[in-house]
LUMLOKOL-877460 format. One line per 2 residues: for each residue y, z, x of C-alpha. Coordinates in Angstrom, 3 decimals, padded with zeros to 6 digits. Layout:
BEGIN
Y Z X ~ ... .
END
This chain:
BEGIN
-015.618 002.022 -042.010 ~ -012.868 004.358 -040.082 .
-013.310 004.952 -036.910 ~ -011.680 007.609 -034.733 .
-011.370 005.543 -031.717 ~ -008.354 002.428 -031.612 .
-009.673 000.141 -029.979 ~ -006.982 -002.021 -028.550 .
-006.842 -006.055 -029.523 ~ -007.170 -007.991 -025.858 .
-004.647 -010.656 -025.170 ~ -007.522 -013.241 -025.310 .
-010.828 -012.765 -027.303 ~ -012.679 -009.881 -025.795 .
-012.233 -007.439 -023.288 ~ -013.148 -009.451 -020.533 .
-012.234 -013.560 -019.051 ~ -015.751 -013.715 -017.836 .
-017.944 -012.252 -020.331 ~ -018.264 -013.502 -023.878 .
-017.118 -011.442 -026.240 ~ -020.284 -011.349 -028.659 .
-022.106 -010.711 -025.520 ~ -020.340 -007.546 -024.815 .
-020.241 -006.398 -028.399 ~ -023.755 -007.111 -028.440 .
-024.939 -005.337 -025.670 ~ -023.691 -002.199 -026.966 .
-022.738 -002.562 -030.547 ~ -019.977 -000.007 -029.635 .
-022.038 002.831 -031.058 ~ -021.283 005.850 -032.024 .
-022.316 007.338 -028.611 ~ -019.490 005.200 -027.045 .
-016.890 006.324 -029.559 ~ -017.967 010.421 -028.916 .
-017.692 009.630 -025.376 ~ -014.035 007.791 -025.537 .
-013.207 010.506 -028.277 ~ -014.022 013.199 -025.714 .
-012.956 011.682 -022.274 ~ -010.487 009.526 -022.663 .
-007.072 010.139 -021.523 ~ -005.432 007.404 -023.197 .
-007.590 007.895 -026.343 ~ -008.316 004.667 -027.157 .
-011.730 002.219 -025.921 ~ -009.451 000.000 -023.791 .
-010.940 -003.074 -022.421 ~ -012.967 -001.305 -018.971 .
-014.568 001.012 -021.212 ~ -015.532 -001.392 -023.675 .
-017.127 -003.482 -020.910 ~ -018.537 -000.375 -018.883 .
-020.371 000.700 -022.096 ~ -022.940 -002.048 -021.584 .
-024.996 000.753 -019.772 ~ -023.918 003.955 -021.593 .
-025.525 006.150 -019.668 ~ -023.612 005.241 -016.549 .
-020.073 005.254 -019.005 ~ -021.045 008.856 -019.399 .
-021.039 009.742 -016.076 ~ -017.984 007.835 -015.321 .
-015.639 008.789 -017.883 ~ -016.473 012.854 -017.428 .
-015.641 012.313 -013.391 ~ -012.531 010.365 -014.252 .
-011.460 013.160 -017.315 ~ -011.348 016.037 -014.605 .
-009.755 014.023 -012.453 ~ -006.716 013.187 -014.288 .
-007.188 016.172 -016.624 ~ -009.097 019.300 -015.599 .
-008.140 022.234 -013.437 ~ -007.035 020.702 -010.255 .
-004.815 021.581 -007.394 ~ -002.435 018.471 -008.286 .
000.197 018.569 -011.525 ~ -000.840 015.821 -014.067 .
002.143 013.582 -013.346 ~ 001.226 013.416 -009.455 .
-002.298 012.716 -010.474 ~ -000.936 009.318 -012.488 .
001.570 008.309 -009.767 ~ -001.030 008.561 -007.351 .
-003.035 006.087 -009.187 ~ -000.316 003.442 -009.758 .
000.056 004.094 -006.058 ~ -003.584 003.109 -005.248 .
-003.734 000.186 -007.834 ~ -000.790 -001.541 -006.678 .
-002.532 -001.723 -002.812 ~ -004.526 -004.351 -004.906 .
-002.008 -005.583 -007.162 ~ -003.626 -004.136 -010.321 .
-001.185 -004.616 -012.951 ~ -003.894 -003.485 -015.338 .
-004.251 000.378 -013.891 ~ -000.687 000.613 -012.926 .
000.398 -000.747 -016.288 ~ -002.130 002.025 -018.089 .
-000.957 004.704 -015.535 ~ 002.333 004.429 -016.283 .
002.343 005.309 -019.709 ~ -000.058 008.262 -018.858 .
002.443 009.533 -015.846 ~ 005.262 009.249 -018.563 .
003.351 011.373 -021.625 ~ 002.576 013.867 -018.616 .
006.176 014.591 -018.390 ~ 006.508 012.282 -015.503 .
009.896 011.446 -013.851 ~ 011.071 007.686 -015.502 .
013.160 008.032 -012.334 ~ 009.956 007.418 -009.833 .
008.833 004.614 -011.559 ~ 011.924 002.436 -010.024 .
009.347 002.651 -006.867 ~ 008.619 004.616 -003.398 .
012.269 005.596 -002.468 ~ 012.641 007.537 -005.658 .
009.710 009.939 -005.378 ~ 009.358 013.546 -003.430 .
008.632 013.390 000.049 ~ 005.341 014.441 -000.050 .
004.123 011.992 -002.381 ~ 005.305 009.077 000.213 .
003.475 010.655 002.830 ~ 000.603 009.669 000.958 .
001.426 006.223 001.861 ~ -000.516 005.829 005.551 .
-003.550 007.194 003.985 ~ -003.459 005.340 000.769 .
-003.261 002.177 002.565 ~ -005.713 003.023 004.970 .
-007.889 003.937 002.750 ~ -007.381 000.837 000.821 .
-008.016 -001.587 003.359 ~ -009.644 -000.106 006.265 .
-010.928 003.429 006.071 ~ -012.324 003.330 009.574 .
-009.335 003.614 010.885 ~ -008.465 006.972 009.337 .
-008.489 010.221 011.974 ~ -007.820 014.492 011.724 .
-004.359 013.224 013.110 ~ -003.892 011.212 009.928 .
-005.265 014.960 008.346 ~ -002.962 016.992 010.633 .
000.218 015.205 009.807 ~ 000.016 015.737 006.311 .
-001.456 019.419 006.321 ~ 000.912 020.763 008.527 .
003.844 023.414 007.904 ~ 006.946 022.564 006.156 .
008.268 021.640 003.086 ~ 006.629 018.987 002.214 .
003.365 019.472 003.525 ~ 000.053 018.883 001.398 .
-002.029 021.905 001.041 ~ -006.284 021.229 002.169 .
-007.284 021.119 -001.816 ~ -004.820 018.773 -003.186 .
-004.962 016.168 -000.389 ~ -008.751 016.455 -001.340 .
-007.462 015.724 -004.758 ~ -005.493 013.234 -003.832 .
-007.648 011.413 -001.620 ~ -010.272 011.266 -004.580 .
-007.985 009.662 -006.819 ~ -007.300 007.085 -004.291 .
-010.762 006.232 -003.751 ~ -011.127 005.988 -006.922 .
-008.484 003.613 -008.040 ~ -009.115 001.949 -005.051 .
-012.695 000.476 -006.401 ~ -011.842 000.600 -009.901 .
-009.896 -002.156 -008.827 ~ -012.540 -003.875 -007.699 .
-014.267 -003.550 -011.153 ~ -011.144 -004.898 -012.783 .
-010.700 -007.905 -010.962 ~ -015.107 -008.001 -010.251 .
-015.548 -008.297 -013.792 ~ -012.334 -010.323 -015.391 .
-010.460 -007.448 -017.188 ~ -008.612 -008.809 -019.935 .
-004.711 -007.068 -020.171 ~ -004.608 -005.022 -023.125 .
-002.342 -005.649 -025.957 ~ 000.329 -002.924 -026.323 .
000.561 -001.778 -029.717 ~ 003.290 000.159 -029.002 .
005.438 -003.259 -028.087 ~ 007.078 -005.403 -030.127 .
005.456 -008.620 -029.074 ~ 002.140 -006.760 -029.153 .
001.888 -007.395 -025.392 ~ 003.435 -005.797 -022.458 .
002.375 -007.283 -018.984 ~ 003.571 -007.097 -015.451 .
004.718 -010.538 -014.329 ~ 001.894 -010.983 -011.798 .
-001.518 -010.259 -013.215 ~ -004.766 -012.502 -011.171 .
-005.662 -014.121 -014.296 ~ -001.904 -016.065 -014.277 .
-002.371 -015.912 -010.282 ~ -005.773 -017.311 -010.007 .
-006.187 -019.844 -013.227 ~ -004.803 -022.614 -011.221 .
-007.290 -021.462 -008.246 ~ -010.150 -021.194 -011.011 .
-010.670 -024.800 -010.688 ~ -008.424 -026.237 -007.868 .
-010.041 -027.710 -005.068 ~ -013.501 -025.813 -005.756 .
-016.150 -028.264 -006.965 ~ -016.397 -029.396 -003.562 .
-016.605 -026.068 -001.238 ~ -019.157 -024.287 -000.371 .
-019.261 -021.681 -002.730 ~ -021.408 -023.305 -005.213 .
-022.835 -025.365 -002.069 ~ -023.722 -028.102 -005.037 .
-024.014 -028.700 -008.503 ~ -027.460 -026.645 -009.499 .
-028.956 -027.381 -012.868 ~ -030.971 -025.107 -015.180 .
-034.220 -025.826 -013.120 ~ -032.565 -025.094 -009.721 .
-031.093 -021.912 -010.795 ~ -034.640 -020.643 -012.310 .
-036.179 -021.347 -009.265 ~ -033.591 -019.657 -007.411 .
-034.555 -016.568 -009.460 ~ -038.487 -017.237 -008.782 .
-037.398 -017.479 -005.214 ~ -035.765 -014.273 -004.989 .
-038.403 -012.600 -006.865 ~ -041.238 -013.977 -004.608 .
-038.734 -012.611 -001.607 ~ -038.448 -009.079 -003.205 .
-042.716 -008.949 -003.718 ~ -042.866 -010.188 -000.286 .
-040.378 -007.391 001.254 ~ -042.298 -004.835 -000.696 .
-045.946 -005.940 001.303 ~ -044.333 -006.205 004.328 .
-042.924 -002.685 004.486 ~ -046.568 -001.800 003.909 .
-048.257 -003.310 006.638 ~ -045.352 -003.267 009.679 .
-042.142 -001.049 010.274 ~ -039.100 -002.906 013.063 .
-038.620 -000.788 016.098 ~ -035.352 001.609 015.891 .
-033.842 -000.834 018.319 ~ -034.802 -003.932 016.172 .
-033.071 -001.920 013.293 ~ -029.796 -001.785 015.306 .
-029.510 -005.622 015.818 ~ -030.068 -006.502 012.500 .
-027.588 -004.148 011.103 ~ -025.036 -005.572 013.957 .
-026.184 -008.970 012.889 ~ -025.695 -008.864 009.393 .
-022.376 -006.738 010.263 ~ -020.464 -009.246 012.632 .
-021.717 -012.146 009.761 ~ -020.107 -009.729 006.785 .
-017.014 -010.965 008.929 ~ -017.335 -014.515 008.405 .
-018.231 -014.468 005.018 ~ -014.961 -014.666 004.309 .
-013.397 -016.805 006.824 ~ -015.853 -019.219 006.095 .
-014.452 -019.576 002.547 ~ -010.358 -019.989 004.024 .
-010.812 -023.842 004.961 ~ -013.262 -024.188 001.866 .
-010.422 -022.455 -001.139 ~ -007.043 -023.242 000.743 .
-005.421 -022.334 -003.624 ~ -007.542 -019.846 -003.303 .
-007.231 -017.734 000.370 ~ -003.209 -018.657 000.263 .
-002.068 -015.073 -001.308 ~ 001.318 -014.051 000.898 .
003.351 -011.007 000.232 ~ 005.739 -012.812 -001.390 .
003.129 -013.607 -004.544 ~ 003.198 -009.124 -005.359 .
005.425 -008.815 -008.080 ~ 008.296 -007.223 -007.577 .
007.203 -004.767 -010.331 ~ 003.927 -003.789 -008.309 .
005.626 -004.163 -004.866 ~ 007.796 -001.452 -005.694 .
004.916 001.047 -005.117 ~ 003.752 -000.441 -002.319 .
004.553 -000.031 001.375 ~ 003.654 -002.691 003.833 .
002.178 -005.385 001.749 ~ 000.827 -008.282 004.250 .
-001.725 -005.062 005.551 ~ -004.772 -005.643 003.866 .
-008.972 -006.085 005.362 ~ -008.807 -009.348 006.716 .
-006.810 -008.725 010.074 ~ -009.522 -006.537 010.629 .
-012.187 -010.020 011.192 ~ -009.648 -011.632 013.393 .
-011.519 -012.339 016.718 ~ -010.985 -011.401 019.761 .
-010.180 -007.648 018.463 ~ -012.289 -004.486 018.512 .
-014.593 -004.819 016.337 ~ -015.161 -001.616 013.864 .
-017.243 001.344 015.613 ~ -020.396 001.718 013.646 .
-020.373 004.808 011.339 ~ -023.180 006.281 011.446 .
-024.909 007.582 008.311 ~ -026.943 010.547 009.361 .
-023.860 011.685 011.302 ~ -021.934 012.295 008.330 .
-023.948 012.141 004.464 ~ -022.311 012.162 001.389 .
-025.543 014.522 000.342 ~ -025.723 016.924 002.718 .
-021.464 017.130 004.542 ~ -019.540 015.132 001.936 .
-020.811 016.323 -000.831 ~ -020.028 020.857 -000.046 .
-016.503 019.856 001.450 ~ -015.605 018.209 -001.576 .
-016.856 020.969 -003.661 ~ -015.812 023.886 -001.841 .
-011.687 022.463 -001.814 ~ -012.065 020.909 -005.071 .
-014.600 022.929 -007.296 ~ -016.955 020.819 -009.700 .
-015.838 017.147 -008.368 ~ -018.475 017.198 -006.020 .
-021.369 017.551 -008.740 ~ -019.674 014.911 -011.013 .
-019.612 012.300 -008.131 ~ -022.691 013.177 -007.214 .
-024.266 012.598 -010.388 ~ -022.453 009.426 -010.952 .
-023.320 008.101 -007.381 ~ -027.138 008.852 -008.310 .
-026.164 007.140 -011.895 ~ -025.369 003.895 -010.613 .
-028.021 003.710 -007.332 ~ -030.627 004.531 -009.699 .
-030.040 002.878 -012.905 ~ -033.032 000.353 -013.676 .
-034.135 -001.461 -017.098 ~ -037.025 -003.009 -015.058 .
-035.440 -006.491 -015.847 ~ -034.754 -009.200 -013.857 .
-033.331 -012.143 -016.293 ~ -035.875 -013.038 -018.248 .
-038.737 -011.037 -016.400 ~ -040.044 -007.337 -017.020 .
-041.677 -004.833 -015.287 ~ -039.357 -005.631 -012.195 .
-038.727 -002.642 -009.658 ~ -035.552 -003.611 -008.016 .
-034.980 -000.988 -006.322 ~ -034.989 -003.455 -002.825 .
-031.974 -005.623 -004.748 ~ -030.150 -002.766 -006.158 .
-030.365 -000.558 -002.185 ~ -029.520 -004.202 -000.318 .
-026.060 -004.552 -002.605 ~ -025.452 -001.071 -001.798 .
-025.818 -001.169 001.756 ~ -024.474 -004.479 002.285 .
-021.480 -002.972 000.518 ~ -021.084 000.069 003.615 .
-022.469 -002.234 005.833 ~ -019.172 -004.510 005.611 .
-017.379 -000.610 006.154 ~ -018.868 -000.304 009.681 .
-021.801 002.266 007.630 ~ -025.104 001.695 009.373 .
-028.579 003.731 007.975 ~ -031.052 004.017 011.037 .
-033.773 004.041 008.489 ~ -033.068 000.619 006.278 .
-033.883 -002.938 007.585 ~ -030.837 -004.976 007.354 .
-033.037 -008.137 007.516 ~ -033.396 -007.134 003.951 .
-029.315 -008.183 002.773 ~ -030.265 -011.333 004.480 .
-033.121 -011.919 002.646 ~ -032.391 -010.873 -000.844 .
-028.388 -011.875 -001.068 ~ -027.429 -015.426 -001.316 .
-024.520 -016.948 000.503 ~ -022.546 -017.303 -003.184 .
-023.377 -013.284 -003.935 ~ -022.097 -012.395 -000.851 .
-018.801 -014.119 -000.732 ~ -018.424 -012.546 -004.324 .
-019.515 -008.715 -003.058 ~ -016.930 -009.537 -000.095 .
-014.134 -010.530 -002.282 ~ -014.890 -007.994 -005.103 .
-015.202 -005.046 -002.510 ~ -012.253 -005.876 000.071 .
-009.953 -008.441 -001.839 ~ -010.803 -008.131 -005.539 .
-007.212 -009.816 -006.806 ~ -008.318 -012.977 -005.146 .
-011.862 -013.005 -007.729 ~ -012.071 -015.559 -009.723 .
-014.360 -016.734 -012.552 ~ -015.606 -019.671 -010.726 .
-017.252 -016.223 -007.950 ~ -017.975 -014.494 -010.784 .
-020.188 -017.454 -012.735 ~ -021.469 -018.543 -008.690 .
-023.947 -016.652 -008.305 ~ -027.336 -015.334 -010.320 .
-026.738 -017.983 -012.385 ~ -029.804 -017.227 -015.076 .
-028.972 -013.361 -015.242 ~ -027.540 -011.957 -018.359 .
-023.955 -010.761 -017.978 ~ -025.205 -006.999 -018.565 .
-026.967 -007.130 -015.408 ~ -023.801 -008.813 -013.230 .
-022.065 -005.564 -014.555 ~ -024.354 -003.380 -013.429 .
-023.502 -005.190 -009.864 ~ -020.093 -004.315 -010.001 .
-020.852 -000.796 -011.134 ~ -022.990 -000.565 -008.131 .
-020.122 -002.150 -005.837 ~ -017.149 000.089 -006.694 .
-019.291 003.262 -006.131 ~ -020.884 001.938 -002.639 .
-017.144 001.398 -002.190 ~ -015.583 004.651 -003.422 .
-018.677 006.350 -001.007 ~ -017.264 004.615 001.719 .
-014.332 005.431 001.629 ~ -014.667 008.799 000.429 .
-017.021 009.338 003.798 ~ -014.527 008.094 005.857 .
-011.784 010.429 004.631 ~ -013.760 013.553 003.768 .
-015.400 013.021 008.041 ~ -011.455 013.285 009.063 .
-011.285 016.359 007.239 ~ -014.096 017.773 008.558 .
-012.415 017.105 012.178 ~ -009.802 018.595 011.265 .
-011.288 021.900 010.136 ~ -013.273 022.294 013.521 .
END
């Protein structure tokens, strides 16, 4: 049969080191939808490996790849190579060797500069402004003011104008948690057909990194806090199903006091902190990533490479001022600035926000008829929760209750540090849920992330303009 589409052979078998093969294939079949879709949306027009793995819930693909198209594609205030280089820019914060690898060849068929790709002190001034806010972004979004806004926007040569720093600060948000699905879900490199070996890699990729810390040192930490068998890990699901019920009765017969609400959120905000911390002593192969492991073919993009979440947790320091929700919505400020400097985006987001928050199959494992809407709103918030984002009108009692220890050091990770994932997170937690529905986790962690960042941002704007 011929198909329009290549699809491009993986170094190992499949598209991803943590899902089977036949269980991707499977889940989709790689219909003819899929192939319309890539054939239509895809800039690099083939089904590389995120899109084969993403296309375990089509409908979301959809959503994705049309947001993604006019991004790099459409109309825009930003020229087509700036659009690429701004990726590589925001993969390399995480040491993506996948996206920057991809964007690459896209910046150079744009009619790209080779020139830039030597690193930061060959491109334009304005593009290395970018750098304070890209990193911000990246790492710790709270941190970003109008000054930040100001300093960019204002007169002279090399200033950014209001709609393409919109533009740009949507492809770094972006990239930023499309990382995090990368490295969340074990993205295979692609082979390069172009390439005489077939393969063409950046040295440092987190699958070479990490194998070694795949199964160093782990069987004894905490993370898998012991050896569950099949019976443990079903009643593990029972348990969290009886929890959910429970939750869903409760909210019927009492609502916490505004006041109550407030401590738990702080509660479950200062312990977000240790989540990780906790893990150092447990994965010293693990935690032990120094500058000097970047590549020197990703650290060329990069400025300041040791700045990165975790100083942020370090005691004794401010902790992050609580963002709060109903201050600033995506729905009803986020959403119209985006729009009005950068027509159109604003609807696709939208719609691909709503995608993910709302996309159900009523399955739990083995179990139908399951509303998890209580699971699917606690990964979200716990997500912007770990941001400083705090909803007066959700009980964060309910992260505690519904997310295990081992699902939150893997949300943590995947969200804030996703080169340091590893398998041995990945296969952690959920452990009798089918690989579909750990996808659809990560689908709903990059866009919490991308939100939260995009909030952050888009609220300094807003300063700005008043």
């Amino acid at each position: 049969q011929e198909k329009r589409v290549q699809v491009s052979p993986p170094l190992t078998r499949g598209p991803s080191a943590f899902i089977p093969e036949n269980e991707v294939m499977q889940a989709n079949g790689l219909d003819e939808r899929t192939n319309l879709l890539v054939e239509e949306y895809s800039t690099s027009g083939r089904l590389d490996n995120i899109t084969q793995v993403m296309s375990i819930h089509t409908q979301y693909l959809e959503s994705f790849l049309r947001s993604q198209f006019y991004m790099l594609r459409m109309d825009g205030p930003l020229p087509l190579p700036y659009r690429h280089y701004i990726a590589i820019m925001a993969a390399a914060r995480h040491q993506c060797s996948y996206l920057i690898n991809m964007h690459v060849d896209e910046f150079l068929k744009t009619g790209g500069i080779a020139e830039w790709l030597n690193g930061l002190e060959y491109i334009p001034q304005r593009l290395k402004n970018l750098n304070e806010i890209n990193k911000l972004l990246a790492h710790r979004p709270w941190l970003i003011t109008k000054e930040h806004i100001q300093k960019l926007v204002k007169t002279g040569e090399n200033n950014w104008s209001l709609p393409e720093l919109v533009h740009a600060v949507v492809l770094l948000a972006h990239y930023h948690a499309l990382a995090s699905f990368v490295f969340g879900s074990g993205i295979n490199p692609e082979r390069d057909p172009d390439a005489s070996t077939g393969v063409r890699l950046i040295a440092v990729n987190n699958f070479c990194v990490c194998d070694l810390a795949n199964d160093n040192n782990i069987e004894n930490a905490s993370l898998t806090s012991s050896n569950f068998g099949i019976a443990d890990s079903l009643s593990e699901l029972e348990a969290l199903m009886e929890r959910m019920k429970r939750l869903q009765e409760d909210k019927e017969d009492e609502e916490a006091s505004q006041e109550e609400m407030a401590t738990r959120f702080e509660k479950e905000k200062k312990e977000s902190l240790l989540v990780i911390s906790g893990g150092i002593c447990a994965f010293p192969v693990l935690f032990s990533f120094d500058d000097d492991i970047v590549s020197t073919d990703v650290s060329r993009y990069i400025e300041d490479p040791g700045f990165g979440y975790k100083d942020f947790a370090r005691r004794g320091e401010d902790h992050l001022p609580t963002f709060r929700a109903q201050d600033y919505t995506w729905e009803n400020h986020g959403f119209s600035l985006v729009n009005r400097l950068y027509s159109d985006i604003g609807h696709l987001l939208d719609e691909k926000f709503r995608m993910v928050y709302n996309l159900t199959y009523n399955t739990m494992a083995t179990h139908e008829d399951v509303d998890t809407t209580t699971l699917r709103r606690a990964l979200f918030n716990y997500v912007h929760c770990m941001y400083g984002i705090r909803y007066d009108d959700y009980d964060y009692g309910e992260v505690n209750q519904l997310l295990e220890r081992s699902l939150k050091v893997y949300i943590k990770t995947v969200t804030c540090y996703p080169e340091r994932t590893t398998k041995r997170m990945y296969d952690s937690y959920w452990r009798q849920f089918k690989h579909s529905e750990k996808v659809h986790v990560n689908l709903l962690l990059m866009e919490a992330r991308m939100q939260a960042e995009l909030l952050y941002a888009l609220r300094a704007i807003t300063r700005h303009l008043t």
